[in-house]
Each structure stands twice: as structure tokens, then as C-alpha cells.
VOPAGU-2260 file (C-alpha; in pm, 1 decimal, decimal comma):
REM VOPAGU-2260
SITE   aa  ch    i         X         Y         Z
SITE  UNK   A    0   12176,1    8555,3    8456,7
SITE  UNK   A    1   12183,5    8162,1    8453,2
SITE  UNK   A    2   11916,5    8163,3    8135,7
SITE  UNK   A    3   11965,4    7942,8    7820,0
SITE  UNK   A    4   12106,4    8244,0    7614,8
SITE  UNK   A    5   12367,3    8325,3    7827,9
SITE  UNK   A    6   12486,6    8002,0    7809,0
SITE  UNK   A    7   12495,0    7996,5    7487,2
SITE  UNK   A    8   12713,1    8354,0    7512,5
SITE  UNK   A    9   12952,2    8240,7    7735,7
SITE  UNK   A   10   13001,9    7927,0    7523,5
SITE  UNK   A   11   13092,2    8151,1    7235,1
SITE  UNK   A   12   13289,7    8382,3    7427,2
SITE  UNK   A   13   13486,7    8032,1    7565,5
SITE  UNK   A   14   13527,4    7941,9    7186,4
SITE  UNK   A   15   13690,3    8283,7    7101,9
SITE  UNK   A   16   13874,7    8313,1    7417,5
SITE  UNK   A   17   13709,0    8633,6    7542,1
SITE  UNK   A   18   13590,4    8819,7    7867,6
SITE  UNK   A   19   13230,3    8912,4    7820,6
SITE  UNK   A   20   12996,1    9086,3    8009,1
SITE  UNK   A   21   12622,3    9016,6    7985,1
SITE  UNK   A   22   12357,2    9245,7    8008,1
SITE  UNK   A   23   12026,4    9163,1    8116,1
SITE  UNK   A   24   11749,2    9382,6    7932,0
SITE  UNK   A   25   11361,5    9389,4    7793,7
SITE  UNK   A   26   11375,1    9213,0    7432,3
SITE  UNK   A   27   11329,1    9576,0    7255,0
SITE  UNK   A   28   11604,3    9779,6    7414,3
SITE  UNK   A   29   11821,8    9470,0    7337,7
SITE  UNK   A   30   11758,0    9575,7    6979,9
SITE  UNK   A   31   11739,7    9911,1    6968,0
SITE  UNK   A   32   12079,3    9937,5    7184,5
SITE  UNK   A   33   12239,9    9629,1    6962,3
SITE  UNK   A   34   12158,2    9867,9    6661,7
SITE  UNK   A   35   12293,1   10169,1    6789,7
SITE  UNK   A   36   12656,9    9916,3    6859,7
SITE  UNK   A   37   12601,7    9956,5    7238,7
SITE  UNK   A   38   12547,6    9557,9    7239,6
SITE  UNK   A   39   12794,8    9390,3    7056,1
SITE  UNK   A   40   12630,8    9020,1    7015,3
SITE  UNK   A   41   12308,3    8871,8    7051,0
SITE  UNK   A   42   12211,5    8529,9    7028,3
SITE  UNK   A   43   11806,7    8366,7    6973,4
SITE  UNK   A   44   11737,1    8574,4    6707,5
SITE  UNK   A   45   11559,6    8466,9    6370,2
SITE  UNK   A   46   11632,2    8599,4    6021,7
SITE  UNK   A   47   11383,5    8745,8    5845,7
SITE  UNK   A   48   11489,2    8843,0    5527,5
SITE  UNK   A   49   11824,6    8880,7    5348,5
SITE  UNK   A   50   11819,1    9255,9    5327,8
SITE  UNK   A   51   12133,4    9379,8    5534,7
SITE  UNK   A   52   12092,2    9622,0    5836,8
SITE  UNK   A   53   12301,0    9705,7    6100,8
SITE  UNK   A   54   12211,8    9303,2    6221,6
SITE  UNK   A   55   12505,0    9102,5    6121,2
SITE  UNK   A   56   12397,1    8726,3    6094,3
SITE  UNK   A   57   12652,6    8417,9    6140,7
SITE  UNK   A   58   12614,1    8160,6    5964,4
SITE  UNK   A   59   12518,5    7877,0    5978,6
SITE  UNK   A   60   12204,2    7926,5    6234,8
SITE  UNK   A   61   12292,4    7780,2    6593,8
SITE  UNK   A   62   12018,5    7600,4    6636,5
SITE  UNK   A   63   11703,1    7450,0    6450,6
SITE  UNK   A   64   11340,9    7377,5    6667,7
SITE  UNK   A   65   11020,4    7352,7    6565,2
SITE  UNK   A   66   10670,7    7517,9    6725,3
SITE  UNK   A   67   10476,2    7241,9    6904,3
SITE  UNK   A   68   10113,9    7228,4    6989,3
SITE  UNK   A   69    9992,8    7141,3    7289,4
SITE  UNK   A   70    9663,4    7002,8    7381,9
SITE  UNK   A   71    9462,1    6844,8    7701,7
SITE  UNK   A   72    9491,7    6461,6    7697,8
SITE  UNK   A   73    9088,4    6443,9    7693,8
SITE  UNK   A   74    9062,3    6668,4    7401,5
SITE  UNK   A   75    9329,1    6519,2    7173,6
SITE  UNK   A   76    9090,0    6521,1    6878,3
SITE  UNK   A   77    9011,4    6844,5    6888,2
SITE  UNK   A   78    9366,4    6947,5    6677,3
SITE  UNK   A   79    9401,5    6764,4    6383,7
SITE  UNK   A   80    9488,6    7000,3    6096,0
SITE  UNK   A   81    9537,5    7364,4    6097,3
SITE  UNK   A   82    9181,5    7464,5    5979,3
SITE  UNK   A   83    9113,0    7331,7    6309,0
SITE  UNK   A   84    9319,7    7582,4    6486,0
SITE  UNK   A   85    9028,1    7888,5    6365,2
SITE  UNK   A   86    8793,1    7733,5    6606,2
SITE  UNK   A   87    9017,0    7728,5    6928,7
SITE  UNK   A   88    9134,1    7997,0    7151,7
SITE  UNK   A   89    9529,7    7959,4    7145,8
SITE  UNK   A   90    9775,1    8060,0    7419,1
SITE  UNK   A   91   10088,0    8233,4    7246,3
SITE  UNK   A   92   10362,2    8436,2    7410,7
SITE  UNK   A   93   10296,6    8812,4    7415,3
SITE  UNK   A   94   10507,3    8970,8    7065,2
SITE  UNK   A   95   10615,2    8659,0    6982,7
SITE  UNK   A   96   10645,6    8536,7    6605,4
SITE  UNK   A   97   10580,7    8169,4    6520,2
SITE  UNK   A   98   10605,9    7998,7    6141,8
SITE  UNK   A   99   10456,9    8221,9    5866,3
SITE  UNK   A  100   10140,6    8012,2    5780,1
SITE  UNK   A  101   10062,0    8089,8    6158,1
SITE  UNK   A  102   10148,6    8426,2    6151,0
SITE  UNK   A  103    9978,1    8541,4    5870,3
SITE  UNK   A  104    9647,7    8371,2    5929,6
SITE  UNK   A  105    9378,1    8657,2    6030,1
SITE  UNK   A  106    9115,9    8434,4    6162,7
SITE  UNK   A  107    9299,5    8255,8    6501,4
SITE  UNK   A  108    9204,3    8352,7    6816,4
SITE  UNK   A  109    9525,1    8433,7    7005,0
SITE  UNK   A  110    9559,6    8448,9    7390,2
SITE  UNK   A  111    9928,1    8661,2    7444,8
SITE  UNK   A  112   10057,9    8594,3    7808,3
SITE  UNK   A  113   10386,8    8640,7    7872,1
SITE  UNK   A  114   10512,2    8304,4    8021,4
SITE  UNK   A  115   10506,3    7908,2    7966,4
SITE  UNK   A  116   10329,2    7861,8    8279,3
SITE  UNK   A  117   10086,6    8095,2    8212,5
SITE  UNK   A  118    9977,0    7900,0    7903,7
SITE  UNK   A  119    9969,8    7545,1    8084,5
SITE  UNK   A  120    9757,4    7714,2    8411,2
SITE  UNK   A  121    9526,4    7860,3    8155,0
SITE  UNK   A  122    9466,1    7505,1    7915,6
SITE  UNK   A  123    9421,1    7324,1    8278,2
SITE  UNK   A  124    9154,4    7579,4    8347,8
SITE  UNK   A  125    9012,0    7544,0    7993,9
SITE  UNK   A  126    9066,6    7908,9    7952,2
SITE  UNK   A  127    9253,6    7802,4    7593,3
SITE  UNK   A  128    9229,1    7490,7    7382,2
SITE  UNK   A  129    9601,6    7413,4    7313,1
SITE  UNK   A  130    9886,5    7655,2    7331,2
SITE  UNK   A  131   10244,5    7696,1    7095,0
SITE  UNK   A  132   10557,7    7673,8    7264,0
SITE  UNK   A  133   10904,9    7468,2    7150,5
SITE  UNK   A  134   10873,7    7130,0    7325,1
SITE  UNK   A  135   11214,6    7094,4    7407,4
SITE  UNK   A  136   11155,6    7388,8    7690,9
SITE  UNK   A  137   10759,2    7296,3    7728,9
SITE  UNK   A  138   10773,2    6953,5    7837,7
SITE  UNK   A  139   11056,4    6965,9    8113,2
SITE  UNK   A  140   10810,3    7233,1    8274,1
SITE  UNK   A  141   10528,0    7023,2    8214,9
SITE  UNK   A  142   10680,3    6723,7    8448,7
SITE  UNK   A  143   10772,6    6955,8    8698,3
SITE  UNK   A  144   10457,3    7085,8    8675,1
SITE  UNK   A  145   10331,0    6708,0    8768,8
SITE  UNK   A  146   10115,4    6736,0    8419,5
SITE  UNK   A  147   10255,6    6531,8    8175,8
SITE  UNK   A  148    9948,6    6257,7    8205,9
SITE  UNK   A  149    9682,3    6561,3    8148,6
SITE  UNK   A  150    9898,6    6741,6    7859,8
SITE  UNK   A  151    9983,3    6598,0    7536,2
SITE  UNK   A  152   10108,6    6657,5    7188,8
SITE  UNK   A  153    9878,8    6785,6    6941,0
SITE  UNK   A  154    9800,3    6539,1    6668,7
SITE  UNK   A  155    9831,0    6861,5    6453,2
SITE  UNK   A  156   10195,5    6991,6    6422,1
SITE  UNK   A  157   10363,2    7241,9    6171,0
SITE  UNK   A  158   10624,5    7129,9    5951,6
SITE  UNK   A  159   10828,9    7475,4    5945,7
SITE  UNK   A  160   11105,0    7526,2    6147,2
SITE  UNK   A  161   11279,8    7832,5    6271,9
SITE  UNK   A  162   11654,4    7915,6    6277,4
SITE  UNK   A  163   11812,7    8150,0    6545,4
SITE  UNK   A  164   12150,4    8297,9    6475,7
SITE  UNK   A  165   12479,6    8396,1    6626,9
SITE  UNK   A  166   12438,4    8784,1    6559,3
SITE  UNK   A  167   12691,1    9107,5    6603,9
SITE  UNK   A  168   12591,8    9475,6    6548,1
SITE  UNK   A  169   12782,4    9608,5    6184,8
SITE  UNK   A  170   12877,3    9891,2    6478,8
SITE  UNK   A  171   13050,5    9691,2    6666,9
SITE  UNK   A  172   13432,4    9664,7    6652,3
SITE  UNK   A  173   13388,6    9289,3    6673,3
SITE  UNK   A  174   13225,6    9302,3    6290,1
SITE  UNK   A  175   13588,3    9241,8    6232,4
SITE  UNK   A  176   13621,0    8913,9    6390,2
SITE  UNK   A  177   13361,5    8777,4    6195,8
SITE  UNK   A  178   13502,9    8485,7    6048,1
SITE  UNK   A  179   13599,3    8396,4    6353,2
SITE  UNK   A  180   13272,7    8416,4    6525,0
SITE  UNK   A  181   13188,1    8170,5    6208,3
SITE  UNK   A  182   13441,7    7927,4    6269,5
SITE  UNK   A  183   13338,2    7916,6    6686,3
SITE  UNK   A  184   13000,1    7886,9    6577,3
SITE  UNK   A  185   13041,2    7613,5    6345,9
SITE  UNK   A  186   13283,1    7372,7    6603,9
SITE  UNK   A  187   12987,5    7415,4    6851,4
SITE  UNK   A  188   12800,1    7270,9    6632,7
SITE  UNK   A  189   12980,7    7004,4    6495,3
SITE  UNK   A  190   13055,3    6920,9    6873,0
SITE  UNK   A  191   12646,8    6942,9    6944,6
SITE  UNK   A  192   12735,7    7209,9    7208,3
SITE  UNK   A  193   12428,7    7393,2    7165,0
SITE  UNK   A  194   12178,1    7115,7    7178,0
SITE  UNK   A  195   12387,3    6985,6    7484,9
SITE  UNK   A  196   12369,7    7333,8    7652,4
SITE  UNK   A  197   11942,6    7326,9    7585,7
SITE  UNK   A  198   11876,4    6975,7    7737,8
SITE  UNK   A  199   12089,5    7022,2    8043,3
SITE  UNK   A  200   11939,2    7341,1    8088,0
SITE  UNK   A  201   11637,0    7235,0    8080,8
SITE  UNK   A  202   11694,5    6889,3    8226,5
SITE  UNK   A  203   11846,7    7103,0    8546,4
SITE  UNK   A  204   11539,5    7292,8    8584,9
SITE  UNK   A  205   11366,6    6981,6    8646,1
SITE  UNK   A  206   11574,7    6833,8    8875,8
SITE  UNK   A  207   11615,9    7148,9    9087,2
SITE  UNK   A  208   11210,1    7132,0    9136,3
């Protein structure tokens, strides 16, 4: 209950001067109960296309970060372009989506785990070649890991970038605050609330190890 998203809730809630009680859940009941209106808001959630569903999106996005590749020191030549990436096994987190060249390319060998550290213990063992993670959460693990002299940047990096949204169910009775959700969103921005949230989050969680 002290995650990155639910700081990023409560800062909204603070904006609009509401109570609001979190739920922790898996990622897909999260959906399927934010569809149904059982959930009224989510937050860290990309948009995919413009075709409306029962996903309200506020705009503008939150927060902009880019995928980052991540290699052994010793090997940095071994990611230097994307064609590269077909010949390398390639830790990814289990169900995630990444930018669309990525995921629509047939030919990568993908390794799903399910957490960052599970990708860095596996490219230490040489069980993967690199792995994709945001490097605004990978690296402050990284140090605490004591590894940032054996893992590097990739000299290979994607250009895309992905957007995560401020969202509220259309079954929600908050749908009808939505300008307002706007208006909070956009002052946390234009205060750099967000980004400020993510890097003492993260800059906590290396401190505290």
C-alpha cells in the first residue's frame, strides 16, 4: 500500500479534496472490476486506441517514460540496433506490453518473469542477454543491488515512448467530475508532482536498503 501508484492516487485525491480508499488487487481484476464501475479510478494505464469503452481517459497523460535496455558492462557491444535484439534472449515482465515495433516483432526471444530483480539475477547469471524495464525504476534497484559497475545502458535504445493516464470507469458516478479530474491532473503537472512523486519513490527505496 506504499507503491508508486498509490501515490500517485492519493495525490489526485489531495488535488480534488477527497477521501479515497485504495484497493490492492491482481492487474486483471483491477480491470474487469474498473469496467463493471466497482473501481472508480485507475492510474498507470496506457491508451491504446481512441475507440471509447467503459475506460474514461484524462487528458493530458500523467506521465511520459521510455523502455530502456539493459545490458552486462562486458557485453556492451552486443546491442547496437534492434536487428540485434533477434539474436538475444530478453528478460521482459510477464503480460507486459512495451513500444509497438517491440511488440509486434515475431522473431525475439522473450524471457517473462514477473519482477525487476528477477531480470537483473538472471543477466548476472547470463541466463538473458539484456532485459527492458523503465530506467527511472531499474537503476535505483540496480545500486541497491551493488551492480551498477556490472550493468549498463544498452547502446541500443527505442525512441517510442509510452503515456499512462489518469483513468475513471464511464460507470462510475465520478464520470461527472471529469473536468475536474482534468484540471487536478493538469496542476500536477505543471507543478512536476508526478515526476517528483517517481524519484523520491524510488530514491527512498534506495536509501531504506
Amino acid at each position: 500500500m506504499n507503491g508508486l501508484q498509490v501515490k500517485y492516487l492519493k495525490n489526485i485525491a489531495k488535488h480534488m479534496n477527497m477521501e479515497i480508499d485504495i484497493i490492492p488487487m491482481p492487474f486483471a481484476r483491477r480491470i474487469r472490476e474498473f469496467r463493471q464501475g466497482n473501481l472508480d479510478l485507475l492510474v498507470g494505464l496506457q491508451r491504446e486506441s481512441d475507440k471509447q469503452d467503459e475506460m474514461v481517459y484524462i487528458t493530458p497523460s500523467y506521465e511520459t517514460l521510455r523502455h530502456t535496455f539493459f545490458v552486462l558492462k562486458k557485453n556492451i557491444g552486443t546491442l547496437q540496433s534492434f536487428a540485434d535484439l533477434k539474436r538475444l534472449n530478453i528478460g521482459v515482465t510477464r503480460n507486459a506490453k512495451y513500444f509497438e515495433k517491440f511488440n509486434q516483432e515475431t522473431n525475439l526471444i522473450m524471457v517473462p518473469v514477473s519482477t525487476l530483480r528477477q531480470k537483473i539475477e538472471l543477466l548476472m547469471k547470463g541466463r538473458i542477454n539484456t532485459f527492458v524495464h523503465f530506467q527511472e525504476s531499474a537503476q535505483p534497484l540496480i545500486i541497491e543491488m551493488g551492480l551498477q559497475n556490472d550493468i549498463v545502458l544498452a547502446k541500443y535504445q527505442p525512441i517510442e515512448v509510452n503515456n499512462y493516464y489518469v483513468t475513471i470507469s464511464q460507470n462510475s458516478p465520478l464520470i461527472g467530475k471529469k473536468h475536474l479530474f482534468e484540471s487536478a491532473v493538469r496542476d500536477a503537472i505543471a507543478n512536476d508532482e508526478f515526476a517528483t512523486i517517481r524519484r523520491e519513490h524510488y530514491a527512498s527505496h534506495v536509501a531504506l536498503n
